[in-house]
N, C-alpha and C positions, 0 to 999 in steps of 0.2 A: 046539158048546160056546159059551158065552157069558164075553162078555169085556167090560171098562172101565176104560176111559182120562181123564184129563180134561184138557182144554184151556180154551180162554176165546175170547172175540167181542169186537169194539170195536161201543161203541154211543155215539157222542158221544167224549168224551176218556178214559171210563173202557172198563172192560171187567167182562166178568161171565164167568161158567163154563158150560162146552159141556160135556156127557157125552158120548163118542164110545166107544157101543156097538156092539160086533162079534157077529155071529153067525154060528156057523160050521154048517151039516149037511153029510151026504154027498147028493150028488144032482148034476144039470150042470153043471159048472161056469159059475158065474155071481155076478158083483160088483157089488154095485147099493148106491148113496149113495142116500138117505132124510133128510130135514128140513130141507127148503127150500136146498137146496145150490146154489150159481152153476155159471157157466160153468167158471169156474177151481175149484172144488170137485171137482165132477162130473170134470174131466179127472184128479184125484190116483189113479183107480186105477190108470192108464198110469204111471204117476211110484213110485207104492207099490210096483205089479211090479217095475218095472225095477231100481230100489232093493232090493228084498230079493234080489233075485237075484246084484245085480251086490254084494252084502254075504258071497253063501257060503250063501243059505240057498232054497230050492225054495220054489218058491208055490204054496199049496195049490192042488191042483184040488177042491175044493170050491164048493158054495153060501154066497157070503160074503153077509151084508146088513151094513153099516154105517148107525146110526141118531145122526145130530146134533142133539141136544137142548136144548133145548127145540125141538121141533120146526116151532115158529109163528111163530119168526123166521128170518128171512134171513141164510143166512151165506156170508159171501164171502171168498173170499182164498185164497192155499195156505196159511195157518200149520196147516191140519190135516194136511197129509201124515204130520209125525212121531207126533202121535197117532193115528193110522189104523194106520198099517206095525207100531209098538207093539201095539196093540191086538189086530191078527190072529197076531201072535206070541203072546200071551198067549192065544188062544182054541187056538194048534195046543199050549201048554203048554212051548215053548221059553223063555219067562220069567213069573216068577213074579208072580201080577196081584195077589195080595196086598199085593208090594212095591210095585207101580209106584202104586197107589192113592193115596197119600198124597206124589203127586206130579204137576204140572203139568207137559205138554207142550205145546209153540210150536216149527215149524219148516218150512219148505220141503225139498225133498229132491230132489234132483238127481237123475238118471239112472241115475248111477255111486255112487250114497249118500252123497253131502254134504249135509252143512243150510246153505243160502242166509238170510242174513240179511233181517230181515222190518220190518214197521214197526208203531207202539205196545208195543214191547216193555216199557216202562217201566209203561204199563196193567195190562196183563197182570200183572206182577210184583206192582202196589201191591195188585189183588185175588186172587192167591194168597198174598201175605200176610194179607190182612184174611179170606180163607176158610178158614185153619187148616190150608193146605197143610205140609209142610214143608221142600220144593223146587221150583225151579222148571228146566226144560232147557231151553234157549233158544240160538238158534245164537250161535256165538264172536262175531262181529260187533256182537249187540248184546248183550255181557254185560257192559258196562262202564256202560251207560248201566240196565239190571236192578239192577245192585251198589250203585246210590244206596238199596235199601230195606233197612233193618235185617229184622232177628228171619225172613231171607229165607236159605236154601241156592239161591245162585244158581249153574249147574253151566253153562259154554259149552264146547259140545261142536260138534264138525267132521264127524262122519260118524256113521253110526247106527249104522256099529260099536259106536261107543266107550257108545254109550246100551245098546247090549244087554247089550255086556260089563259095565257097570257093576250092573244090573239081575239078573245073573247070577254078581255078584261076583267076575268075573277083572278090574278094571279097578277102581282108586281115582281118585276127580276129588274135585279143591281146589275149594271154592267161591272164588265170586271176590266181592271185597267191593272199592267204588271208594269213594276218600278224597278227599271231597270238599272237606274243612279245603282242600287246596294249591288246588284253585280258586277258594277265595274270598279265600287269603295271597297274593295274586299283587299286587302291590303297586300297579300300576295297570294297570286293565282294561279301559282307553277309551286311543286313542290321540290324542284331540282333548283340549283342556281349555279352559274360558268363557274362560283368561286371551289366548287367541290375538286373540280377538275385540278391535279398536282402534275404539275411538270407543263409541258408543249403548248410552251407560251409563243412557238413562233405558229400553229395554229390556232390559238385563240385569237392571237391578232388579226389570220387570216377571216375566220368565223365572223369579228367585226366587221372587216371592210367590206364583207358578201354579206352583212344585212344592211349595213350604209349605203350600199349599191343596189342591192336584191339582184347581188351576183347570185349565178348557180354556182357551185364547188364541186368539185372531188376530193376524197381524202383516199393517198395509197398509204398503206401502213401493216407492218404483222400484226399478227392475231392479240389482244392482249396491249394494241399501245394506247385505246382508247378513242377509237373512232367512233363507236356507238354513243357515249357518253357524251362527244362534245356536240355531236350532230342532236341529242336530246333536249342539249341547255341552249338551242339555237332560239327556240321559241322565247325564251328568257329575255334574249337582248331585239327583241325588233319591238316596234312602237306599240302600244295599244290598240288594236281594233276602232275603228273610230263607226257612228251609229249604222250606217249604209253598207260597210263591212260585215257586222254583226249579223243584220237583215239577211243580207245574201248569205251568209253559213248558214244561220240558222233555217233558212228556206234547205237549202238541201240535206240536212240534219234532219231534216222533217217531213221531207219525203222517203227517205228510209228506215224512218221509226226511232230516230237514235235521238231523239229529245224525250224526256219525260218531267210528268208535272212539279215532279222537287227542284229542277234544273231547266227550265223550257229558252236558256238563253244560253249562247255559246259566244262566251263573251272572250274566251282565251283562243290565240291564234291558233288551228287544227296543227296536229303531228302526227302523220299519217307514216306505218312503217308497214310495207305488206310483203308478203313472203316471197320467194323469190320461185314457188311453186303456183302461185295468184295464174290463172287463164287472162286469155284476154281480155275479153268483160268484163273479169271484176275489177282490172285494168283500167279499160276505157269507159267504164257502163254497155247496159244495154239488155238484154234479157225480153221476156216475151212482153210483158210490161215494164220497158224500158227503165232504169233506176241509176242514176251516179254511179260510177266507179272514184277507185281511189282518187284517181288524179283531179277530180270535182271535188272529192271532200277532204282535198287537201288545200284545196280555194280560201286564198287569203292566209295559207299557215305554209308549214315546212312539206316537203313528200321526201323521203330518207328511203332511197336504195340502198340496204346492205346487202352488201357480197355479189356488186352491181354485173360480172362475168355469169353469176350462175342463172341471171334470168334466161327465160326463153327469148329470143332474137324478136320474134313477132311483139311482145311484151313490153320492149326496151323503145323499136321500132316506134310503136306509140306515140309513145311521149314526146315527139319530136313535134308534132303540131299545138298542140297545149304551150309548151314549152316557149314556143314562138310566136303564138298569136293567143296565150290566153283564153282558149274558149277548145272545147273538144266538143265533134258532131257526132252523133252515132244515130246509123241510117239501119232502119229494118221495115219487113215489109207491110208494116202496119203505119209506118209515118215515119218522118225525120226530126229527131231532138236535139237541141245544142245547151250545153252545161258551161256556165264559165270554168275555167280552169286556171286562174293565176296564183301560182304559187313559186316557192324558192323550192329549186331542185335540190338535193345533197343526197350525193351518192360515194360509197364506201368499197372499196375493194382489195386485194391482197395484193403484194404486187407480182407473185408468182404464184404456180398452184398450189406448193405447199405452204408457201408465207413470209418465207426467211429470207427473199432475197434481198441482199444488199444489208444481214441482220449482222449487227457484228457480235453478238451473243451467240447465234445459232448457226447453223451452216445450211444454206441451201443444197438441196437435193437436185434442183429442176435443172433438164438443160436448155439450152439459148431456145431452141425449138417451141420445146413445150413453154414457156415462157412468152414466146412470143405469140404463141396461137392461144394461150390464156388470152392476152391483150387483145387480141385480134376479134373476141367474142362483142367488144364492144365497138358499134360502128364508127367511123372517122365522124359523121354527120351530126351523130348523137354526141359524139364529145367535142364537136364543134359548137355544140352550144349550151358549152359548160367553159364558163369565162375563166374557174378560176382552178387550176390544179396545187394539191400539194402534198408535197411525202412526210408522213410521220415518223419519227425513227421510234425506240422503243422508251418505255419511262423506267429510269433507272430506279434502283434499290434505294439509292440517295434523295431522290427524289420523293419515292413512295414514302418514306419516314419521316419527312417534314412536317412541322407541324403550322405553317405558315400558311394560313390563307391568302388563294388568291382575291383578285378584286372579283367583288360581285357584281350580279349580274347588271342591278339597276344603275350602277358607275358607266358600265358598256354602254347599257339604253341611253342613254344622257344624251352620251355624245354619237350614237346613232341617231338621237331623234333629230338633235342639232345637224348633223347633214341631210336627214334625208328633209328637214323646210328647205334648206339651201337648194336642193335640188326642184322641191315643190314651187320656189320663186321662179328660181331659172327657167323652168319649163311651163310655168302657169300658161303662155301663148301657143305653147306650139299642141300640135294634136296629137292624142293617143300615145302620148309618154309623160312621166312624171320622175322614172327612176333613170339612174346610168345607165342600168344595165339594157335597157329599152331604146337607147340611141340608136338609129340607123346610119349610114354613111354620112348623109344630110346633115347629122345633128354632128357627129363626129368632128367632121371638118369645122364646125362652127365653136364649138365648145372644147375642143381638145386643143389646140393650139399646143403648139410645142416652141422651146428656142431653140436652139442650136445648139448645144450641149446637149441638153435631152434628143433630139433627132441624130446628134451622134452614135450614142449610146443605144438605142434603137434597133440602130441601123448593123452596130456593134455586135447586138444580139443575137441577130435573125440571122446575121453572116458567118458568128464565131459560133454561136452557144447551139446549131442546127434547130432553132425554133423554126415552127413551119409560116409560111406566110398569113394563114387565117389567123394566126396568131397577133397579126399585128393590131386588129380592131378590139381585139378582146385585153388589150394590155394598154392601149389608150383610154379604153372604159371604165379598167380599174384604177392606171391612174389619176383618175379623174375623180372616184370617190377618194381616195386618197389623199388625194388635196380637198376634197369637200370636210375629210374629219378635221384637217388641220386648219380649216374655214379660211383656205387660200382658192382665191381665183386662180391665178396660175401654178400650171402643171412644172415640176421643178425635178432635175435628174435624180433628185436619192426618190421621188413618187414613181418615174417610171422604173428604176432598180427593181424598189421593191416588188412591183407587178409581174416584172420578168421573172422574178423568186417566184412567183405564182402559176408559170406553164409549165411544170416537169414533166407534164406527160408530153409536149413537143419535142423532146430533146430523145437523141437516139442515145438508150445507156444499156443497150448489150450490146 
């Protein structure tokens, strides 16, 4: 007898739908998985036995074939146990395949007949919604983070008893639906705030204009003035996650296992800081069973290079595609995956090897040489697409002892939220840009206008101050948020001043 179930595959962040067809004749018995099935596939018949047995129910001695469809891709994982064990149920006629149809199955299954919670549960969900399903079974584990999707019957169930039973109707299950309103009414959801920060107020100004723009930054500064700290309270000041944001973190939070049932929503923008010994992979993603790297699951949040000289070149190299097109591919020889990748770069570094140059507290050691071949580690290319540079000097003793708060975070947020609508109006027509920093040449010339004073001063710049020419796109950009915080249309010479305070790393200073 012939029988179908349906499941799903993760391909990248999303997922798509598996047909897991059973066949059953009389003849040797023998159980044989068909359509590119893994290591861990192939072992679910030992797991499906042991489970229907250890459930109350005999397994057939028959000729099984089990066929995973589409049968030209690769599928990996256990989540097919539960539609498998289903399946061959519905071909011996102990439940009804008519009902199970118009339902999605996802589950591991234990020995003893539990479902073992899995990872992309949230995937799965978003495309048996958008497939017309009308439920989905999904182990307890992760039904909390499944319940984020409306117009969805999300059912978590514990043993495959309780799927039979319900499929047989002795057994009623609540869908569970998760309220996601209280995780975003939690009144603050960063436990740092910008006001902690004492002294280097002309970088906290900068930090604004780079989340009013979703500039990238550099900060150069010694050891000790606080680049870690302000690059941490960045998250503080940028908008709210709004519900479509949320979705897409939380999908790749969930393919790597980093949600759990107390927290199954990632409602605070990610802040990803990874070592500066990280490989490529766990850089870019990718692995034999491909999985996010940082630069993915810093999607929609901050990614904070510190001690941005001492990664490896290959590592740095990277980030240059993400960085510019929001999306990173990682090609292996099992298939091609693509990750979104849009986040705010901030990267931190010393401005010599030892720290001190230009300290006027301490005295540098380094000489011009070594100094420059420090710098040299980081490519022209890669800091060509980092709009905003800026040097820290150190925080004085006067400073440290203040007892004066500065302004807090949610003050910042205000008036970042208030530019970045300005910019969501302005660009509602055009394609595939929303922020300044996202302008291309096209948008440039349209939206940056300058008068003649400002084109003076410019021009002033790039001649006197040895700014390089790439310089000049990346200082129209930020002037441009610049005048968005000050909710002025036009760009006005103390907005492009201030921007040109924002390239020091263009400027020849040994």
């Amino acid at each position: 007898m012939l029988a179908r179930v349906f499941s799903s595959m993760i391909q990248g962040i999303d997922a798509s739908v598996v047909e897991v067809e059973v066949d059953m004749v009389f003849g040797l018995p023998l159980f044989t998985i068909v359509g590119l099935p893994d290591t861990a596939v192939r072992e679910s018949k030992e797991r499906v036995r042991a489970a229907l047995r250890n459930a109350g129910f005999k397994f057939p001695s028959k000729k099984i074939t089990v066929n995973l469809a589409p049968a030209n891709i690769k599928k990996e994982g256990a989540l097919y146990d539960l539609p498998v064990a289903v399946a061959i149920l519905c071909a011996e006629g102990i439940i009804d395949g008519d009902r199970v149809k118009d339902y999605m199955l996802i589950g591991e299954l234990s020995l003893d007949g539990r479902i073992k919670s899995l990872r992309g549960a949230l995937s799965s969900a978003v495309t048996a919604r958008d497939k017309g399903f009308k439920g989905l079974f999904i182990p307890v584990n992760n039904a909390a983070e499944a319940g984020l999707i409306k117009d969805l019957d999300i059912y978590g169930v514990e043993t495959l008893s309780q799927v039979i039973r319900f499929f047989n109707n002795d057994l009623a299950l609540s869908s569970y639906r998760t309220d996601i309103e209280k995780f975003f009414s939690e009144p603050d959801m960063y436990e740092e705030d910008l006001s902690d920060v004492k002294g280097q107020e002309y970088a906290k100004r900068a930090l604004e204009v780079a989340a009013a723009g979703r500039h990238n930054i550099l900060m150069v500064g010694s050891p000790g003035s606080g680049k870690t700290m302000l690059a941490s309270r960045l998250p503080t000041i940028l908008p709210e996650m709004n519900f479509n944001e949320v979705i897409e973190t939380t999908k790749l939070y969930s393919l790597t296992g980093g949600l759990n049932s107390d927290k199954p929503v990632l409602a605070e923008r990610p802040f990803r800081v990874p070592h500066h010994t990280i490989s490529y992979a766990g850089m870019a993603g990718g692995g034999h069973i491909p999985k996010p790297g940082e630069i993915s699951l810093a999607h929609n949040g901050v990614l904070f290079i510190d001690e941005l000289p001492e990664f490896r070149r290959d590592v740095l190299e990277v980030l240059r595609q993400p960085v510019e097109n929001g999306y990173v591919t990682v090609t292996r020889s099992g298939g091609t995956v693509t990750y979104p990748s849009r986040f705010m770069l901030v990267c931190a570094m010393n401005p010599c090897p030892c720290g001190y140059f230009m300290d006027t507290g301490k005295q540098c050691m380094c000489s011009a040489i070594q100094i420059q071949r420090y710098r040299n580690k980081v490519s022209g290319p890669l800091l060509d697409r980092i709009d905003m540079h800026i040097n820290l000097p150190p925080v004085s003793i006067r400073e440290m002892r203040t007892t004066r708060s500065g302004e807090p975070s949610k003050d910042v947020r205000t008036r970042v939220n208030k530019a970045r609508d300005l910019q969501h109006s302005r660009y509602k027509n055009e394609k595939g840009i929303s922020y300044n920093a996202e302008m291309k040449v096209m948008h440039i010339d349209k939206y940056c206008k300058l008068n003649q004073a400002s084109h003076n001063l410019l021009e002033a710049a790039i001649s006197r101050l040895g700014l390089s020419a790439r310089a000049y796109d990346k200082v129209l950009k930020v002037s441009r948020t610049i005048a968005d915080l000050d909710l002025r249309e036009n760009i006005l010479p103390q907005d492009v001043s201030e921007a040109i305070g924002y390239r020091t790393m263009d400027r020849v200073v040994i």
